[in-house]
PQR file of N, CA, C, O and H, with PARSE charges and radii, in Angstrom:
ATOM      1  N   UNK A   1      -0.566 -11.929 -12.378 -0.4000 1.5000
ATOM      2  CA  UNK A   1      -1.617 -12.777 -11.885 -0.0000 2.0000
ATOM      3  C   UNK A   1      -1.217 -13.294 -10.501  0.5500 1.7000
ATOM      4  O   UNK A   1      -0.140 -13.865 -10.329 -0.5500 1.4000
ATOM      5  N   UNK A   2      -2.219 -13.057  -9.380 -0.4000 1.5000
ATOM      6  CA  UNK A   2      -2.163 -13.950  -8.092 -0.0000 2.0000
ATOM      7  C   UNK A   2      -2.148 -15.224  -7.985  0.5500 1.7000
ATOM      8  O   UNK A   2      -2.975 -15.848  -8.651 -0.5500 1.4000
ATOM      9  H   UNK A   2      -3.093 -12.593  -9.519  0.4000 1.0000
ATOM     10  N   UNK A   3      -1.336 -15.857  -7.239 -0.4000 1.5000
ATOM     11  CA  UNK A   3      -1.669 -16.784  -7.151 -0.0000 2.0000
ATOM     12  C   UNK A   3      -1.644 -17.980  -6.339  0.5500 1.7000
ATOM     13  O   UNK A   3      -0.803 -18.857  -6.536 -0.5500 1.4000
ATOM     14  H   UNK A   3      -0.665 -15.350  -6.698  0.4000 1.0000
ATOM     15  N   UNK A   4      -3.005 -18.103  -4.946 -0.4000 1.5000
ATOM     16  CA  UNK A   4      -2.403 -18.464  -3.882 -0.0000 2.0000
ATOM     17  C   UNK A   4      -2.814 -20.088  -3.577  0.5500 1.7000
ATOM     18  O   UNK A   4      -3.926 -20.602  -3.700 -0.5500 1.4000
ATOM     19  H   UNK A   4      -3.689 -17.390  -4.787  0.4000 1.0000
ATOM     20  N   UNK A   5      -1.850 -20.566  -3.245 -0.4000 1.5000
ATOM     21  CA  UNK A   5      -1.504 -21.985  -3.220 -0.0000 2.0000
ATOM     22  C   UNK A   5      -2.459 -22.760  -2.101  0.5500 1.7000
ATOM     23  O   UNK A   5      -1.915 -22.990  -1.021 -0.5500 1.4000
ATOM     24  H   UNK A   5      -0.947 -20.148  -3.145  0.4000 1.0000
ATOM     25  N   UNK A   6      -3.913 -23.204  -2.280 -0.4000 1.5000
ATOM     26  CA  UNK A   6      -4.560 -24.278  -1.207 -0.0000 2.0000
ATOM     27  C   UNK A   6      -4.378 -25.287  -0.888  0.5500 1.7000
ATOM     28  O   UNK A   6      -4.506 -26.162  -1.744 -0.5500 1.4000
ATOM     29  H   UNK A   6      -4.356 -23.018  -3.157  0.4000 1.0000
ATOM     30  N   UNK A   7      -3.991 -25.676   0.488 -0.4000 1.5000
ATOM     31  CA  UNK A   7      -3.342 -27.026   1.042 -0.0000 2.0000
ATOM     32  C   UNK A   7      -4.478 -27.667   1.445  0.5500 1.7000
ATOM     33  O   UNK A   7      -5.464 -27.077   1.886 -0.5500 1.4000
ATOM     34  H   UNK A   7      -3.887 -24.965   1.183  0.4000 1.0000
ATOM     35  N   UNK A   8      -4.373 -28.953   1.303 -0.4000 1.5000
ATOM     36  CA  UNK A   8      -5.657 -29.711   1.678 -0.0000 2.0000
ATOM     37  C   UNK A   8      -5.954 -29.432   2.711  0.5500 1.7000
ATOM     38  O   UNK A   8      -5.118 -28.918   3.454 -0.5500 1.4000
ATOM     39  H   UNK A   8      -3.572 -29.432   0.945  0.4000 1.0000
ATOM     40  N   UNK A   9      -7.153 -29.652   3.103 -0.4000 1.5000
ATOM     41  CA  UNK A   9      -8.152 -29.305   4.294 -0.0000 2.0000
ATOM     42  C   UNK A   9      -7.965 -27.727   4.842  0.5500 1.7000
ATOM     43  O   UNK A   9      -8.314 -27.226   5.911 -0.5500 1.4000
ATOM     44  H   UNK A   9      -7.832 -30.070   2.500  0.4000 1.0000
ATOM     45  N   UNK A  10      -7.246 -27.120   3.634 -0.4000 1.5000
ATOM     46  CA  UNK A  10      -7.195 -25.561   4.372 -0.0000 2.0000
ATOM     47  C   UNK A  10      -8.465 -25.102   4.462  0.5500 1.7000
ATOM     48  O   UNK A  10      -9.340 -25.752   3.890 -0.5500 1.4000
ATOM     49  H   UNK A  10      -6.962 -27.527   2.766  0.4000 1.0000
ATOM     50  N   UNK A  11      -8.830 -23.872   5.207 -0.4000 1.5000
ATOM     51  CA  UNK A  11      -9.675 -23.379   5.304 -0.0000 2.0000
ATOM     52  C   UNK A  11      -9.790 -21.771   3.891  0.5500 1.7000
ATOM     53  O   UNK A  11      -9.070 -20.777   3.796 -0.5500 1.4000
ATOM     54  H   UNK A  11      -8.120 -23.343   5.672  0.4000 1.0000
ATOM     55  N   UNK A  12     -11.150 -22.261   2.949 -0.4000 1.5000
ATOM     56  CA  UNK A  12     -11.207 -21.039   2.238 -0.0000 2.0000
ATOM     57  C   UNK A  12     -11.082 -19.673   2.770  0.5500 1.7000
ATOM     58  O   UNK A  12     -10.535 -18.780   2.123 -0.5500 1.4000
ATOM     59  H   UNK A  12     -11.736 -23.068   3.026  0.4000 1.0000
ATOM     60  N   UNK A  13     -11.625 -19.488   4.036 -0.4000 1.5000
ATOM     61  CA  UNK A  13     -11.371 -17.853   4.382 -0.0000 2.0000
ATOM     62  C   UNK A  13      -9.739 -17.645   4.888  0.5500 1.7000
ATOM     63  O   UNK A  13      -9.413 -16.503   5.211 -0.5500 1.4000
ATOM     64  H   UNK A  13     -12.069 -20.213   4.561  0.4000 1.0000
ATOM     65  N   UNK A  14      -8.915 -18.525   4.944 -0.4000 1.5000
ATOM     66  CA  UNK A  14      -7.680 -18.210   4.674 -0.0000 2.0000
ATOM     67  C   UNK A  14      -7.127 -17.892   3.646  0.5500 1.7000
ATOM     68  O   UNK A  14      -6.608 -16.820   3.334 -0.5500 1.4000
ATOM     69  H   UNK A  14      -9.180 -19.452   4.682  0.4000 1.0000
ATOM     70  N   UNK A  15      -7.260 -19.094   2.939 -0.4000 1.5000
ATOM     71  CA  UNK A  15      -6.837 -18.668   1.484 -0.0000 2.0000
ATOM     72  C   UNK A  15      -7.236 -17.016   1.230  0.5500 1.7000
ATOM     73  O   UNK A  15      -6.404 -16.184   0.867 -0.5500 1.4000
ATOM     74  H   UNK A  15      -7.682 -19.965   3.193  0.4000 1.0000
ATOM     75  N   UNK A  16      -8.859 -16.680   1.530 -0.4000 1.5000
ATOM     76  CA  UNK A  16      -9.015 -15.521   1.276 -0.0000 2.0000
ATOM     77  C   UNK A  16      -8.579 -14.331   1.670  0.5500 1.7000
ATOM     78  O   UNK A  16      -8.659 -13.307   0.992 -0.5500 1.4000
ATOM     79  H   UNK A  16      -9.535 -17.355   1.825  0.4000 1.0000
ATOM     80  N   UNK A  17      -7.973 -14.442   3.080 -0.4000 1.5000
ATOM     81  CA  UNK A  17      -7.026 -13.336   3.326 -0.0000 2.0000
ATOM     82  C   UNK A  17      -5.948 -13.617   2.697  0.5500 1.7000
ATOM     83  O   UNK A  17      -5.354 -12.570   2.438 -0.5500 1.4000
ATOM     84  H   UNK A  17      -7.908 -15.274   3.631  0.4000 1.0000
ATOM     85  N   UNK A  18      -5.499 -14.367   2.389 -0.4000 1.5000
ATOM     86  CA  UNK A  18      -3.909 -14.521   1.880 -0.0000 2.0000
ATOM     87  C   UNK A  18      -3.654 -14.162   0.458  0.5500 1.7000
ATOM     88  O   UNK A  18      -2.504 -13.963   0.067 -0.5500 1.4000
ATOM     89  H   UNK A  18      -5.982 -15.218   2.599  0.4000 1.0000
ATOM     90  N   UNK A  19      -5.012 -14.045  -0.580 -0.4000 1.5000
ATOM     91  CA  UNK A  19      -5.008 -13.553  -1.541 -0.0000 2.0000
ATOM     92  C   UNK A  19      -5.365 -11.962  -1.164  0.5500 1.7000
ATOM     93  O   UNK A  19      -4.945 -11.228  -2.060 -0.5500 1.4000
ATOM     94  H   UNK A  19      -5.946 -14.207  -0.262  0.4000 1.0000
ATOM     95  N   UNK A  20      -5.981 -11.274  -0.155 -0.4000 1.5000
ATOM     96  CA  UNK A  20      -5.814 -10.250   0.186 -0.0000 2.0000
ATOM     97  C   UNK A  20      -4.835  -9.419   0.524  0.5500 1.7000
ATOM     98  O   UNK A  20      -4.728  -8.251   0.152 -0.5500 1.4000
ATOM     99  H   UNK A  20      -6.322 -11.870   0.573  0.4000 1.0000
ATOM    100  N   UNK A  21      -4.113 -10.011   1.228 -0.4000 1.5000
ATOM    101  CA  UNK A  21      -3.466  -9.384   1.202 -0.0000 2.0000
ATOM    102  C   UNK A  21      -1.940  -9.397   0.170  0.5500 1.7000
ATOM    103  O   UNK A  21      -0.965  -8.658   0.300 -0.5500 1.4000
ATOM    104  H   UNK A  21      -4.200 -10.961   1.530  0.4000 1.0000
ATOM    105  N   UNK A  22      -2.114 -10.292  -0.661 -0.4000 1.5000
ATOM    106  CA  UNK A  22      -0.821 -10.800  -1.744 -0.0000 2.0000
ATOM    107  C   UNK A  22      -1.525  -9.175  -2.860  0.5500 1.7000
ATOM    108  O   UNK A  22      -0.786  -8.420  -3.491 -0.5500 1.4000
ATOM    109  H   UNK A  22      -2.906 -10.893  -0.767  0.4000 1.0000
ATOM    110  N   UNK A  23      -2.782  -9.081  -2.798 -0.4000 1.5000
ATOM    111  CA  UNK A  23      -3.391  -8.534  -3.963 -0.0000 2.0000
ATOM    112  C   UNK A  23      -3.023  -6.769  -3.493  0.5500 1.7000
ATOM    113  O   UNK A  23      -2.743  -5.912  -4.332 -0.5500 1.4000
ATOM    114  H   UNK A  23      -3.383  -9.695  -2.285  0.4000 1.0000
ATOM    115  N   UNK A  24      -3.103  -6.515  -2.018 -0.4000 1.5000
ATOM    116  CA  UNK A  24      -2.926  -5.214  -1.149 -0.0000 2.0000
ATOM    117  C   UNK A  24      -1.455  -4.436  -1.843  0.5500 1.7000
ATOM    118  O   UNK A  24      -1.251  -3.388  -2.457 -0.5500 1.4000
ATOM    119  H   UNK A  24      -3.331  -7.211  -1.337  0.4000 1.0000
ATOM    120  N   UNK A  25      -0.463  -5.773  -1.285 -0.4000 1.5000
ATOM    121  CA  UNK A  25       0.675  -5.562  -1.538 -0.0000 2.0000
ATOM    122  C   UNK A  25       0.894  -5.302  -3.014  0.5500 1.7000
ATOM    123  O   UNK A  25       1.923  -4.639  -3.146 -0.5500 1.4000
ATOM    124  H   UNK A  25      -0.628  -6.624  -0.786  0.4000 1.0000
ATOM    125  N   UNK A  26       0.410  -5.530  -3.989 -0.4000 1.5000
ATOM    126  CA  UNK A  26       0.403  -4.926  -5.460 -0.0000 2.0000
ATOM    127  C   UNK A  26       0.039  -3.441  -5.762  0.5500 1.7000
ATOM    128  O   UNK A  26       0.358  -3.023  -6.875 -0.5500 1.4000
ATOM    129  H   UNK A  26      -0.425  -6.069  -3.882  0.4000 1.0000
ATOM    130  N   UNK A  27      -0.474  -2.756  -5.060 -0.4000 1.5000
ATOM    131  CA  UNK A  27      -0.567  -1.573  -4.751 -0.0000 2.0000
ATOM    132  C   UNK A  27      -1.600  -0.725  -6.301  0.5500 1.7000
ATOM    133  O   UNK A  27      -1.481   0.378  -6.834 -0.5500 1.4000
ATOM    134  H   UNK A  27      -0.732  -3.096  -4.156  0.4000 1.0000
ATOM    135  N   UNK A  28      -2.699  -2.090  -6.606 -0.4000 1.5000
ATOM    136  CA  UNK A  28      -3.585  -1.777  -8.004 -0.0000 2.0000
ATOM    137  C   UNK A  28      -4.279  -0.606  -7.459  0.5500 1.7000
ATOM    138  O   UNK A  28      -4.390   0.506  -7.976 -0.5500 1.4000
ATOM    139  H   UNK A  28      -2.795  -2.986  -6.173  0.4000 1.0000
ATOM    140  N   UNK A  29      -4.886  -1.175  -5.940 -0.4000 1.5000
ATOM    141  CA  UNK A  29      -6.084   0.017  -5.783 -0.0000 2.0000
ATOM    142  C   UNK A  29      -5.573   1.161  -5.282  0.5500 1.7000
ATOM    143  O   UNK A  29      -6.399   2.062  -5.422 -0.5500 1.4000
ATOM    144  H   UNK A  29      -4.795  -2.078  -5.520  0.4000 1.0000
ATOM    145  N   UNK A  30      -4.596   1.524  -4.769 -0.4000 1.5000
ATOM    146  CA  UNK A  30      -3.939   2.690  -4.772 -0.0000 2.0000
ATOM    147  C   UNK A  30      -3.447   3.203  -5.808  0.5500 1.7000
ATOM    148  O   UNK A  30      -3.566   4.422  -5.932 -0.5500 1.4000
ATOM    149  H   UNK A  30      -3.925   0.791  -4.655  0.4000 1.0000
ATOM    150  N   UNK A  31      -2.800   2.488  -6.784 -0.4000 1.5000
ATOM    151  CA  UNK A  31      -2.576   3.420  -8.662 -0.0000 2.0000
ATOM    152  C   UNK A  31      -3.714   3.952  -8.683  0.5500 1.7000
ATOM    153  O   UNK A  31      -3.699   5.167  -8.486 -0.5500 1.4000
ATOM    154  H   UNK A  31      -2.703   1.498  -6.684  0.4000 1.0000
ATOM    155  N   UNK A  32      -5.039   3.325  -8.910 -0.4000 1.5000
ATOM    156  CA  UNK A  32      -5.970   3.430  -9.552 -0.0000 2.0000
ATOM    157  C   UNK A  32      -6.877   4.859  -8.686  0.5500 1.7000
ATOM    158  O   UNK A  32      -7.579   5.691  -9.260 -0.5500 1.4000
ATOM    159  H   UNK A  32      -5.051   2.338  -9.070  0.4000 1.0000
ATOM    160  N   UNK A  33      -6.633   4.801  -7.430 -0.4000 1.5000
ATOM    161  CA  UNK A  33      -7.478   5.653  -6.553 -0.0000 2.0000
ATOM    162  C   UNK A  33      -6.298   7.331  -7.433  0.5500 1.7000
ATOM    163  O   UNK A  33      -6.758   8.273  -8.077 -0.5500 1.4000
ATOM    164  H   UNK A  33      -6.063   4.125  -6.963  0.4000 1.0000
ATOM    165  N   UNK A  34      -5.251   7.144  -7.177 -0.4000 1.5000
ATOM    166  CA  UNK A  34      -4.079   8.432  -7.570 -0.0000 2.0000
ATOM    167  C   UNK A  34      -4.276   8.768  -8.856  0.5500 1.7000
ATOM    168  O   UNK A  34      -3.946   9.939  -9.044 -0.5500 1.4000
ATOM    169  H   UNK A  34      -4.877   6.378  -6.654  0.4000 1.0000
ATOM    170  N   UNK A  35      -4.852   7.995 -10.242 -0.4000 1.5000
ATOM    171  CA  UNK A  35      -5.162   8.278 -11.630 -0.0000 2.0000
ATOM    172  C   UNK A  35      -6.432   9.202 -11.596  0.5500 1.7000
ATOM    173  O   UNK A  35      -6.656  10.197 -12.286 -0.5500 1.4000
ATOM    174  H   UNK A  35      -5.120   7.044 -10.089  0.4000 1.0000
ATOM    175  N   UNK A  36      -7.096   8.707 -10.762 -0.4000 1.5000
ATOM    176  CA  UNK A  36      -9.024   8.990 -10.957 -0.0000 2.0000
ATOM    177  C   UNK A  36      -8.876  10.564 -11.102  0.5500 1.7000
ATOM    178  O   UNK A  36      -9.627  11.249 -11.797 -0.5500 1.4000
ATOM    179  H   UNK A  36      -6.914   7.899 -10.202  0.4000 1.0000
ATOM    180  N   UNK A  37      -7.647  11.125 -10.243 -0.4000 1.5000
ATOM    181  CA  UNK A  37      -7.448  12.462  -9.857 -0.0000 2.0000
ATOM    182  C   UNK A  37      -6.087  12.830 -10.638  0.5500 1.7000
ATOM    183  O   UNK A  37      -5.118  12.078 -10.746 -0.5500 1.4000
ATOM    184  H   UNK A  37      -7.037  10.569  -9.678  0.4000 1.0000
ATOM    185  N   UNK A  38      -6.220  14.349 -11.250 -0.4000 1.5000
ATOM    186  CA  UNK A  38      -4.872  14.819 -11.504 -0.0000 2.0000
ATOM    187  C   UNK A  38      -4.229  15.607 -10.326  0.5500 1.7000
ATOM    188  O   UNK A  38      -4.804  16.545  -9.774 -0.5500 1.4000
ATOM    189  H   UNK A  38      -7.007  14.960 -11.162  0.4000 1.0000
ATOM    190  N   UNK A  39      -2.930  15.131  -9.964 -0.4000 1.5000
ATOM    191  CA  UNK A  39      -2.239  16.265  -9.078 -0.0000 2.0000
ATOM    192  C   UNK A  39      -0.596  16.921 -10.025  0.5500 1.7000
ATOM    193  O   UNK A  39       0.224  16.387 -10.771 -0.5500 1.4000
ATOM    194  H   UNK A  39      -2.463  14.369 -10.412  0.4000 1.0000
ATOM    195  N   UNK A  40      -0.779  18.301  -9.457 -0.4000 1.5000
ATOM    196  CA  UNK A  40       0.065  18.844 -10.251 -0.0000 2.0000
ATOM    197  C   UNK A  40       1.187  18.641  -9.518  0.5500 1.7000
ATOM    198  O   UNK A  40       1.108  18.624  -8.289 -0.5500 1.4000
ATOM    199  H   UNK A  40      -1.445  18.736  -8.851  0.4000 1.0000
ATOM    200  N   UNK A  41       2.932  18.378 -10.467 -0.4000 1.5000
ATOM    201  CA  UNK A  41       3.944  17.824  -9.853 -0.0000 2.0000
ATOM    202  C   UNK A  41       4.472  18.629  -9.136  0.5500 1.7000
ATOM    203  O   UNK A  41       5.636  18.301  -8.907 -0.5500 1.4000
ATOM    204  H   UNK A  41       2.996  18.393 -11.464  0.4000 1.0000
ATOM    205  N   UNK A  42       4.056  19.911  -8.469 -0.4000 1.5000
ATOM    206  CA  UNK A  42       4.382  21.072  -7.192 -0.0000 2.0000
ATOM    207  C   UNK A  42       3.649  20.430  -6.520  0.5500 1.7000
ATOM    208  O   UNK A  42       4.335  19.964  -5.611 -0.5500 1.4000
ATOM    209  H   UNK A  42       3.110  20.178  -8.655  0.4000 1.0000
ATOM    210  N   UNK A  43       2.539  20.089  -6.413 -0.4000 1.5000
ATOM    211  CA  UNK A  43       1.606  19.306  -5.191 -0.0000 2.0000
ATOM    212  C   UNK A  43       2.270  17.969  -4.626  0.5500 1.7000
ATOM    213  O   UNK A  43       2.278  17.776  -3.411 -0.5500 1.4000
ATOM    214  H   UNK A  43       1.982  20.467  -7.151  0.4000 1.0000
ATOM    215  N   UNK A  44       2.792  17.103  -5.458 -0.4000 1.5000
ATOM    216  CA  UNK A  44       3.016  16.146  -5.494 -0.0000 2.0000
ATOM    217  C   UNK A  44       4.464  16.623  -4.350  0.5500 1.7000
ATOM    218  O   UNK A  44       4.455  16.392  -3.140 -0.5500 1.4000
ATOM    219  H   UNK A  44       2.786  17.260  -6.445  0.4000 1.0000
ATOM    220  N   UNK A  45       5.271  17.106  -4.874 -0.4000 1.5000
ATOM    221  CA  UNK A  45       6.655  17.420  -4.121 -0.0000 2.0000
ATOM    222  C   UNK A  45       6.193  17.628  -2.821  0.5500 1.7000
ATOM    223  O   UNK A  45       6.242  16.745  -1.964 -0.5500 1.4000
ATOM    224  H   UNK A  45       5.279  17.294  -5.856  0.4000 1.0000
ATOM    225  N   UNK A  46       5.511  19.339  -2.524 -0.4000 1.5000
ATOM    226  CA  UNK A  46       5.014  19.061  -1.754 -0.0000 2.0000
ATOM    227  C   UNK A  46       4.811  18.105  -0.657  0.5500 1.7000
ATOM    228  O   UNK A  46       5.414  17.831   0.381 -0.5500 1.4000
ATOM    229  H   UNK A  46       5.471  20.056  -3.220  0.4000 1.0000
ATOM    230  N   UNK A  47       3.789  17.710  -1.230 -0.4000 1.5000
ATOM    231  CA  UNK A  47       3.113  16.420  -0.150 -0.0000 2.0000
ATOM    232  C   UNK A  47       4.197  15.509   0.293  0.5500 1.7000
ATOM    233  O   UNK A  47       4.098  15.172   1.473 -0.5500 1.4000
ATOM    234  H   UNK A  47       3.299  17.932  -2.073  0.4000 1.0000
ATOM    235  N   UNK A  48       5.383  14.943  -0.476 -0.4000 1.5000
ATOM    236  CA  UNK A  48       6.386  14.879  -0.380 -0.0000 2.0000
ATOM    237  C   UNK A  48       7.334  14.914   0.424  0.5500 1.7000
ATOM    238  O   UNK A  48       7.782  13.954   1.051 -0.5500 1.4000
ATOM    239  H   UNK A  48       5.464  15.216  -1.434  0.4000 1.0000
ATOM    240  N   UNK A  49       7.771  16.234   0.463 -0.4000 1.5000
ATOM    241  CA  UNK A  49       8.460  16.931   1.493 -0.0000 2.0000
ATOM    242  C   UNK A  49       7.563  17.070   2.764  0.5500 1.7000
ATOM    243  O   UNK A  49       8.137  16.888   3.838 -0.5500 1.4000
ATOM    244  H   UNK A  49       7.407  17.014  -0.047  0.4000 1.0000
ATOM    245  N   UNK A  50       6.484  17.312   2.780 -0.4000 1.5000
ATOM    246  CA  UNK A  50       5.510  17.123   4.468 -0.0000 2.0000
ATOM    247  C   UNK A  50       5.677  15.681   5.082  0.5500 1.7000
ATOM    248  O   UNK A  50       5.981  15.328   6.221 -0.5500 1.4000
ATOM    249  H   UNK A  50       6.019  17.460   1.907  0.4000 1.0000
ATOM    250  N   UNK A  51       5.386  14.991   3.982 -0.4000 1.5000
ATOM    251  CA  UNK A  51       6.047  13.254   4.400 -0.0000 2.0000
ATOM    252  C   UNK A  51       7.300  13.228   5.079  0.5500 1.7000
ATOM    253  O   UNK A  51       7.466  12.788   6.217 -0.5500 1.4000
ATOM    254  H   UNK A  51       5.140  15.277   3.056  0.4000 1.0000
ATOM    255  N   UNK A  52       7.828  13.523   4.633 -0.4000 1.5000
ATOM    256  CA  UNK A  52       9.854  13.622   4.584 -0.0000 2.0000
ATOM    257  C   UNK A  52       9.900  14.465   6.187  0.5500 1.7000
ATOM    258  O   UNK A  52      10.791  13.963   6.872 -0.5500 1.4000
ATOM    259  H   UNK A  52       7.694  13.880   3.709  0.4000 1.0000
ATOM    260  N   UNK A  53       9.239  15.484   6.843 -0.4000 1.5000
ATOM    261  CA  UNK A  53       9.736  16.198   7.656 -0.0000 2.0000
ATOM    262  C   UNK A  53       9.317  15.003   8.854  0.5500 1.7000
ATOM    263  O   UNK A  53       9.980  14.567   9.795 -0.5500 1.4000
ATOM    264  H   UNK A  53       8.515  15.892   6.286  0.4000 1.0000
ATOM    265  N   UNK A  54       7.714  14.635   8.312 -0.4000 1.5000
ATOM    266  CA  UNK A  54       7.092  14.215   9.297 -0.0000 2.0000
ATOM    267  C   UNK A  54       7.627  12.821   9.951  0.5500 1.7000
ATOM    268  O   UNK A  54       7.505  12.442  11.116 -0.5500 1.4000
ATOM    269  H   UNK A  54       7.176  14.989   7.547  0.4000 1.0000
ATOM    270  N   UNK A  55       8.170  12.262   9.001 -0.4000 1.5000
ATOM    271  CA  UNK A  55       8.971  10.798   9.495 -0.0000 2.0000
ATOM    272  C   UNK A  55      10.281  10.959   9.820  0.5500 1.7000
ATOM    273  O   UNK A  55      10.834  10.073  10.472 -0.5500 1.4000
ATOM    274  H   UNK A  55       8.269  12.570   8.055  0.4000 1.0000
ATOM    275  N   UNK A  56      11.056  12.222   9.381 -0.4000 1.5000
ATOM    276  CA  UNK A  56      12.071  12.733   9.780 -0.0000 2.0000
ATOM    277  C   UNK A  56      11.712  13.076  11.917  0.5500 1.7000
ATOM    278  O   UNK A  56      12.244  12.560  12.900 -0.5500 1.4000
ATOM    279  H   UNK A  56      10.607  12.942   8.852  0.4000 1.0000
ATOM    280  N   UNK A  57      10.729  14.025  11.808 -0.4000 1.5000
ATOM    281  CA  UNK A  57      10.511  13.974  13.340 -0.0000 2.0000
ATOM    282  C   UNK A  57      10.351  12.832  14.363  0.5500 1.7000
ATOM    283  O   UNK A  57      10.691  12.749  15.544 -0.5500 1.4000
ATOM    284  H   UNK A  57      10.297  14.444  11.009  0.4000 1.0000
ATOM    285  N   UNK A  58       9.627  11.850  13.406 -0.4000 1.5000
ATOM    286  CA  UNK A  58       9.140  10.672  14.239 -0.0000 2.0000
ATOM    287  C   UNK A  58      10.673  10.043  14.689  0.5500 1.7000
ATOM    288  O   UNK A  58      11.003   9.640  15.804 -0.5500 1.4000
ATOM    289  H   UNK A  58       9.350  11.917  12.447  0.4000 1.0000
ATOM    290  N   UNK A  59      11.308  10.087  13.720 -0.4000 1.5000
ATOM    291  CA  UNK A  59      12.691   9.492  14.180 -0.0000 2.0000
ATOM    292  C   UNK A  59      13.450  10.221  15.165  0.5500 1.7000
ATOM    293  O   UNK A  59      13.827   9.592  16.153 -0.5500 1.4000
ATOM    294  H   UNK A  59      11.040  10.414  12.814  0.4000 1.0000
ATOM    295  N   UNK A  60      13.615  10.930  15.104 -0.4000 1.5000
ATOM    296  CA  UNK A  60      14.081  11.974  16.299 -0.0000 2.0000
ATOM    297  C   UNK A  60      13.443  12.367  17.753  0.5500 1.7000
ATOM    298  O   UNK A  60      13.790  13.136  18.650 -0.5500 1.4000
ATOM    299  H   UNK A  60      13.308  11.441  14.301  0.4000 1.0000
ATOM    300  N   UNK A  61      12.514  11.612  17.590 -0.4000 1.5000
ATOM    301  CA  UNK A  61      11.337  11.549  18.695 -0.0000 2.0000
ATOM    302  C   UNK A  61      12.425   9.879  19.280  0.5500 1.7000
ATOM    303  O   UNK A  61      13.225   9.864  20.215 -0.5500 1.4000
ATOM    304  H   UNK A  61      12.232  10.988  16.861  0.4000 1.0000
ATOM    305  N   UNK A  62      12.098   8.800  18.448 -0.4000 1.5000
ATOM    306  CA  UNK A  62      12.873   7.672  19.015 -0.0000 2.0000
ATOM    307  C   UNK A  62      14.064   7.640  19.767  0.5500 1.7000
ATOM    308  O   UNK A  62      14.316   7.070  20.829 -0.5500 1.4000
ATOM    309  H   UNK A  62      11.447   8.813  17.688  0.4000 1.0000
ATOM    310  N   UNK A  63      14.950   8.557  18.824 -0.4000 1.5000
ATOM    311  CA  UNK A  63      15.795   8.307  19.611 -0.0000 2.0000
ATOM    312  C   UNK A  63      16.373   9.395  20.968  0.5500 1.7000
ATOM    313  O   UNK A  63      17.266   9.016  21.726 -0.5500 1.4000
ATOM    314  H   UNK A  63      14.745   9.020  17.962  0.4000 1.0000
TER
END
C-alpha cells in the first residue's frame, strides 16, 4: 500500500505527483503490461542480450 504523507497547506496536485510517481516506481503497470502477453524464454534472452550490447556501446561511447 502507498502511502503519501500531506503537510498542511500542501498543495493536492503535489501530493498527486508524489503518489505518482511512488506508485511508477512499483513497477505494477509494467508486470501487468509483460503478463497480458506470453514471451518465450529465447525471446526474452534475446531481447536481453540486445539490451546488454546496446548499453555496453553507450558506455564505450563515454568514455
Amino acid at each position: 500500500m502507498i502511502i503519501v504523507p500531506v503537510k498542511e497547506g500542501e498543495n493536492i496536485e503535489k501530493a498527486l505527483k508524489k503518489f505518482k510517481r511512488k506508485f511508477e516506481k512499483t513497477g505494477v503497470v509494467k508486470e501487468l503490461r509483460n503478463r497480458q502477453a506470453f514471451k518465450k524464454p529465447s525471446v526474452v534472452k534475446r531481447e536481453q542480450k540486445i539490451h546488454a550490447v546496446y548499453v555496453q556501446q553507450l558506455q564505450q561511447t563515454e568514455e
